[in-house]
N, C-alpha and C positions, 0 to 999 in steps of 0.2 A: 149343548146339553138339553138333554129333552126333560122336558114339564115334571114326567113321572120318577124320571132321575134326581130329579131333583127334590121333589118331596120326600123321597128317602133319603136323601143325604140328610133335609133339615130333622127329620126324625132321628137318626145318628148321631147328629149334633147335639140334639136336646137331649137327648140318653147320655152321653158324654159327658157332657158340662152339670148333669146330676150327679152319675156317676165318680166323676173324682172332682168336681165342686171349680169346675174351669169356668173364669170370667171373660174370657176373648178367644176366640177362636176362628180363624181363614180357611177355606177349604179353596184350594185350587186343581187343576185340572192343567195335565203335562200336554201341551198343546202341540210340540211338536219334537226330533229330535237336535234342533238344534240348541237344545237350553233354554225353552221359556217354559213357563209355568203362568196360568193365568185364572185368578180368582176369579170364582162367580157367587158364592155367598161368604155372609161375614155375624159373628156372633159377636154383641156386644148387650149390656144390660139388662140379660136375660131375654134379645129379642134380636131373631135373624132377619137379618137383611139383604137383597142380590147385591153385589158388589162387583165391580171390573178392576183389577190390577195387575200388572204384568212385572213379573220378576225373572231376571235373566241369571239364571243360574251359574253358567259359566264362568260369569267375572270371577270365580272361585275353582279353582281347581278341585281341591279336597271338597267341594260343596255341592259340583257337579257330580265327581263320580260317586259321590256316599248316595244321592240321591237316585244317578243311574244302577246304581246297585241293589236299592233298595232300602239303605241303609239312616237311620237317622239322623240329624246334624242340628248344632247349632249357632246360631250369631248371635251377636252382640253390637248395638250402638249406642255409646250412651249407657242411660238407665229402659230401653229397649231391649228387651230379650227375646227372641224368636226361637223355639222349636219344634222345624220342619219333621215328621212323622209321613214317609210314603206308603201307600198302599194301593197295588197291582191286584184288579180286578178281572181274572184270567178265565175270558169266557168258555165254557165248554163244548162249543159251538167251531169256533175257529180263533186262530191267535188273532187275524185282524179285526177282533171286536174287544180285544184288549182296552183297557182303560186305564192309566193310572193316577191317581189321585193324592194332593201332597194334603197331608193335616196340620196345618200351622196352629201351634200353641203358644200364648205370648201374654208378656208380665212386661210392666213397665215402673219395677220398682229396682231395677238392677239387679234380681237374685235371677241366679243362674239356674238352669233347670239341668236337672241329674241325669244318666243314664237310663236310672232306675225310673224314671218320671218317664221320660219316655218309651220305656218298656211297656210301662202300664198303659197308657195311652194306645201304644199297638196292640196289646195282649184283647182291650178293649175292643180298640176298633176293626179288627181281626172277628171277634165275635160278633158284633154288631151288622159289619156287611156283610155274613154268609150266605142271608136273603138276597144280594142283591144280582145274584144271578135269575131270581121269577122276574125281575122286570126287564133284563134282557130277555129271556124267554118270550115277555108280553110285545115286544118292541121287533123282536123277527117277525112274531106272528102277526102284526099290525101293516108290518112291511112287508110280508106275503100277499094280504090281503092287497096290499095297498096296489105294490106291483102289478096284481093282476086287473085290478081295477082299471092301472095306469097303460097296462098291453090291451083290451080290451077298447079303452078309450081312443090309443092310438090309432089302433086299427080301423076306430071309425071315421077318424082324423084324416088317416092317408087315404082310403077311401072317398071319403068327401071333397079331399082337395082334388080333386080331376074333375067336379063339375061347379067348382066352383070358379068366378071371373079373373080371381086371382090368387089359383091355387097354393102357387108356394109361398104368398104371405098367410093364406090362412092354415099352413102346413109349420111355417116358422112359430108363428104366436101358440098353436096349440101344445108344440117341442116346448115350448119357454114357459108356458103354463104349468106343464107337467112336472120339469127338472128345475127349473130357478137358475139356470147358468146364468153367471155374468155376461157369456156371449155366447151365440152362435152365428156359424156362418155356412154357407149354404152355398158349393159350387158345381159346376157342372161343364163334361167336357167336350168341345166344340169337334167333331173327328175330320170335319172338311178343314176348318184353319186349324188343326194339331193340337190345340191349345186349353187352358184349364180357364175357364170365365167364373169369376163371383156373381150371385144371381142375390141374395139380398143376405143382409145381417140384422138382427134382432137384439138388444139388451134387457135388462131386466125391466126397464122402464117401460118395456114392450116398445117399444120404436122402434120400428123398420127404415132399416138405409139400403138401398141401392150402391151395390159393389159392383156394377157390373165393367166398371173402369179398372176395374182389377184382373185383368188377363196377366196368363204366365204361358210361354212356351212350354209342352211337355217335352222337357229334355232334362235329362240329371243334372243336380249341379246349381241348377238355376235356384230353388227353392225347395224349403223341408216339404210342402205339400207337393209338387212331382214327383220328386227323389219318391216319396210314401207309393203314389200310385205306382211308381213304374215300379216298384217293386214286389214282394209274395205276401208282406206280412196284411193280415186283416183288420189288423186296427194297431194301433201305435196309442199309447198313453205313456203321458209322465204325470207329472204330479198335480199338478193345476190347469194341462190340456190334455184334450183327444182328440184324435186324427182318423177319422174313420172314414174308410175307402166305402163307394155307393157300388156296388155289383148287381148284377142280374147272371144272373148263372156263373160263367168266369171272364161277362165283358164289366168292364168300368166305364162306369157311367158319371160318378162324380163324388164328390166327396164332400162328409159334414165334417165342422170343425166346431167343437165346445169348449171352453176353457172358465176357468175361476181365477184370470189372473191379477184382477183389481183387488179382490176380495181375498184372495189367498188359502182360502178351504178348498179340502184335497177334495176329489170327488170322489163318490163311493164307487164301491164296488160293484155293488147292486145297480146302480144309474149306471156305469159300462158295461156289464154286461145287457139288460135292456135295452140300450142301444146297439148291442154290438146284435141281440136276437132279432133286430127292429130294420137291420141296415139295409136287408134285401126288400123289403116294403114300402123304406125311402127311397131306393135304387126304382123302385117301380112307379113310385107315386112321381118320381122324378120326369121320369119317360113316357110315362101317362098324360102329365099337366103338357112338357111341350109335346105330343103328339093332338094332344086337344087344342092349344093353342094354334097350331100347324093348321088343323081341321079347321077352325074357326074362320082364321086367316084367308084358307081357303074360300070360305063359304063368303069372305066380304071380296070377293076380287070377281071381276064377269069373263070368263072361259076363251070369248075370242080376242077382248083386246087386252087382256091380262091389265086392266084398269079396277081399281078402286069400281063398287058397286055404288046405289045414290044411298042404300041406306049407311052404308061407312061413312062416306060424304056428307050425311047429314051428322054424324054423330062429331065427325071432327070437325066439320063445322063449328061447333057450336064452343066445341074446344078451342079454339084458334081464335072465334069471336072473341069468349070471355076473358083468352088471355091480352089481346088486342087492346081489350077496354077496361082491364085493371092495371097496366104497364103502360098503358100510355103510350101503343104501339100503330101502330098502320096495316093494314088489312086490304089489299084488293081480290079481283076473279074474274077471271074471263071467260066468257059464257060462249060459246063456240057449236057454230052450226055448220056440216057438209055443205053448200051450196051444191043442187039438183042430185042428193041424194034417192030422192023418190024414185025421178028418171032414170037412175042410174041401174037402178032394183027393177024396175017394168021392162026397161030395155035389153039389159044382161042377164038378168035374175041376178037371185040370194046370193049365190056362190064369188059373183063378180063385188057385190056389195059388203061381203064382209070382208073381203081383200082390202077392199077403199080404209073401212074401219080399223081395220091391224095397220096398215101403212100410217095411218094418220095419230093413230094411238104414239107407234114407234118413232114417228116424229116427233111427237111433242115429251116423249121420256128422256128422247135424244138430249131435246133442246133446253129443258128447263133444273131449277136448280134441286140438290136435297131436298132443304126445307117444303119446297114446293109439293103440293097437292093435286094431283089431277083425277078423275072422277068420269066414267061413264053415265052420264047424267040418267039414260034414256032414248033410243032408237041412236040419231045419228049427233046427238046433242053430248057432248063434253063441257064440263064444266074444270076450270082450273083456279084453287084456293092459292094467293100469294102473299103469305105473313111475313110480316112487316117489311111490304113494299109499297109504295103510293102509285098513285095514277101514273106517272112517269116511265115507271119501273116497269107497269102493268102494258102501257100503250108498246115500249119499247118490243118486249118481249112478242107480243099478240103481233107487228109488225114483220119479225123475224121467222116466228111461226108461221105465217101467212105464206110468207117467201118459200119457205124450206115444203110448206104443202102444196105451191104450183110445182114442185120439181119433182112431185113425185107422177110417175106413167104407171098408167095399169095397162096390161096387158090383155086386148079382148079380140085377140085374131084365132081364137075358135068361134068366131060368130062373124066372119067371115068379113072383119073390117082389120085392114095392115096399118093403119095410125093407132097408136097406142094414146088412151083417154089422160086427161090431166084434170088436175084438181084445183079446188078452190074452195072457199069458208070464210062462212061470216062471222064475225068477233065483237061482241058488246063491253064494257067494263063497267064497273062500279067499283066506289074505294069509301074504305072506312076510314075516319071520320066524318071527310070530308061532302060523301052526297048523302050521308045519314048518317046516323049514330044507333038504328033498327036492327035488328039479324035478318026478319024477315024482310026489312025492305030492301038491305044492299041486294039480297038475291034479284029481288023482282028490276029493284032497277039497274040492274045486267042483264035483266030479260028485256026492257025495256028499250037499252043500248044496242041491243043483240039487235030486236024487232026492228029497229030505227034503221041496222046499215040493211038485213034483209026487205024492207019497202024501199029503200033507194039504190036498187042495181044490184045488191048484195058484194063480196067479195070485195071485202071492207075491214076497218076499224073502226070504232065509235068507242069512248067513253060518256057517261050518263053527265056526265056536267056540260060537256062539249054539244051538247043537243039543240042543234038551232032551235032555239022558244017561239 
């Protein structure tokens, strides 16, 4: 019930209880078809109060239908007397802004209230709410406003989310701002793996979760959200959710999901169709953010060894450190240098030298795990981040690496030599906690390690604890 609805009822009520000299009185509000009726204000002692009670009407047969018909009834318990008086408030506007409203009148000295008692009361209250269609009038016109405040706003919302770092959370919180759903969900569809991914959900608490564990096959059958895509219709609603398909012209791209189903309030009308006129602009803000993320991603990778750039490396870095040292975790990296790269560039040129770089790259993405990080540090310097793994782990790996990078041959019999060239690289470690507990320093003493096997022959391993003192 809204604010202004509600001060008209209390003005009703006090006319009322003047009117024909009523000491108690409940006003309730028919909440849904299933038989409940739920007070929100209550007159006693000459002084209204908000009130919550819920009355299921059906436990009565005769009680229900007098009520769904409009007709008046009454109970008895006791020396309790109740006479329920309904009144349908039939907007001119449209039937789904119908309201009805039940007028409970009540004596608790056991006299039974007459027909004619509640005649009066209608005849009354009949006259009393014929204003009360200007504050539906006031309450469209609020929600016109409001609406368009609310498309406007949006619009600056989806916008905004493509340059922002984390567009669809700041796409979700501004959805949840606007509407108050219990939930939303936000997914999107994969066309290389077929499949329908969750990308986050938001509640009223504004909290964002990560769904992204949430894949479905697109195939029928499997789920009401596929079954919705692969189908014609543009949006699907029941009564406490919607399901709405994300398009860009007539491709599908993803689909939002709203619901009220903790809460139990229908959703309006008004809030589906704004989203349903909203849903090609979240189809776009959808494909905008990963097409920006895409770009992004891009711009942190280096073109010839499809490697991690150093400023990526520095940022996950730092990531990896601080989860290291708040989990209680282990952290090493191996700091990796071409041995006679320089020579290799003066002697063949560029062309020969960035071959060396792709080859040596493709080894080590061959060789090492997920979790792992590896990094174009800078010329022929590679850097390799390994969370939670120790010196062991780290020597083992750098060891294997080493092996797998003498077997690679470059081919340099356009320059007039038939031996194909081989390779070799130096390898430093540092391990967190164990040679520091610094961010800046495990780097350097990886550089350290590094420097130590390149001054002794190169084509090497060294970790930074192992360093003859």
């Amino acid at each position: 019930m809204k604010e202004k609805e509600i001060d008209f009822i209390k003005k009703v009520i006090l006319d009322l209880s003047k009117e024909l000299s009523l000491k108690n009185l409940t006003v309730f509000e028919y909440i849904n078809s299933g038989g409940i009726i739920k007070a929100f204000l209550r007159y006693r002692f000459d002084t209204i109060s908000e009130h919550c009670e819920y009355v299921w009407i059906k436990s009565s047969k005769d009680f229900f239908s007098s009520i769904e018909s409009g007709a008046e009834y009454v109970t008895k318990q006791g020396k309790c007397v109740f006479g329920y008086v309904p009144y349908l408030f039939k907007s001119p506007v449209s039937k789904e802004r119908e309201k009805k409203f039940i007028f409970r009148i009540e004596r608790f000295d056991g006299k039974k209230f007459t027909q004619r008692d509640l005649k009066k009361v209608k005849t009354s209250l009949e006259r009393e709410m014929k204003d009360f269609y200007l504050i539906d009038f006031e309450e469209i016109k609020e929600s016109y406003w409001r609406n368009l405040n609310i498309a406007a706003s949006l619009g600056r919302i989806f916008a905004k989310s493509v340059r922002e770092k984390e567009g669809f959370k700041f796409m979700m919180r501004g959805l949840e701002s606007f509407f108050g759903f219990d939930r939303i969900r936000l997914y999107r569809i994969d066309e290389q793996k077929n499949i329908l991914c969750g990308i986050y959900s938001i509640d009223r608490t504004t909290r964002i979760n990560d769904i992204s564990h949430d894949t479905i096959p697109m195939k029928s059958g499997l789920s009401t959200l596929t079954d919705i895509l692969l189908g014609d219709e543009d949006i699907v609603c029941r009564e406490y959710i919607i399901y709405l398909p994300l398009k860009i012209d007539y491709s599908k791209v993803g689909m939002l999901v709203v619901d009220n189903l903790l809460s139990r309030v229908i959703i309006k009308k008004s809030h589906i169709e704004l989203l349903k006129s909203f849903s090609s602009l979240i189809a776009l803000a959808i494909e905008n953010i990963i097409l920006f993320e895409k770009i992004q991603e891009m711009s942190m990778y280096d073109d010839l060894t499809q490697l991690p750039i150093r400023r990526y490396f520095n940022q996950r870095f730092q990531e990896e450190f601080y989860r290291a040292s708040r989990f209680n975790q282990r952290l090493s990296l191996i700091w990796i240098d071409v041995d006679y790269f320089k020579e290799i560039n003066d002697s063949f040129g560029h062309q020969v030298g960035d071959v060396v770089l792709k080859e040596i790259s493709q080894c080590i993405l061959r060789t090492i795990r997920k979790i792992d990080f590896p990094c174009r540090y800078g010329g022929d310097e590679i850097i390799i981040l390994l969370p939670q793994s120790g010196k062991e782990h780290a020597i083992g790996l750098a060891r294997r690496l080493s092996e797998e990078i003498k077997r690679i041959k470059i081919d340099v019999s356009n320059f007039g030599i038939s031996k194909d060239i081989t390779l070799t690289a130096s390898m430093g470690i540092a391990s967190y906690p164990d040679d520091t507990k610094n961010l800046d320093e495990l780097l350097s003493r990886g550089d350290e390690a590094l420097y130590w096997v390149k001054s002794h022959g190169k084509n090497g391993v060294m970790a930074y604890s192992d360093i003859p003192k």
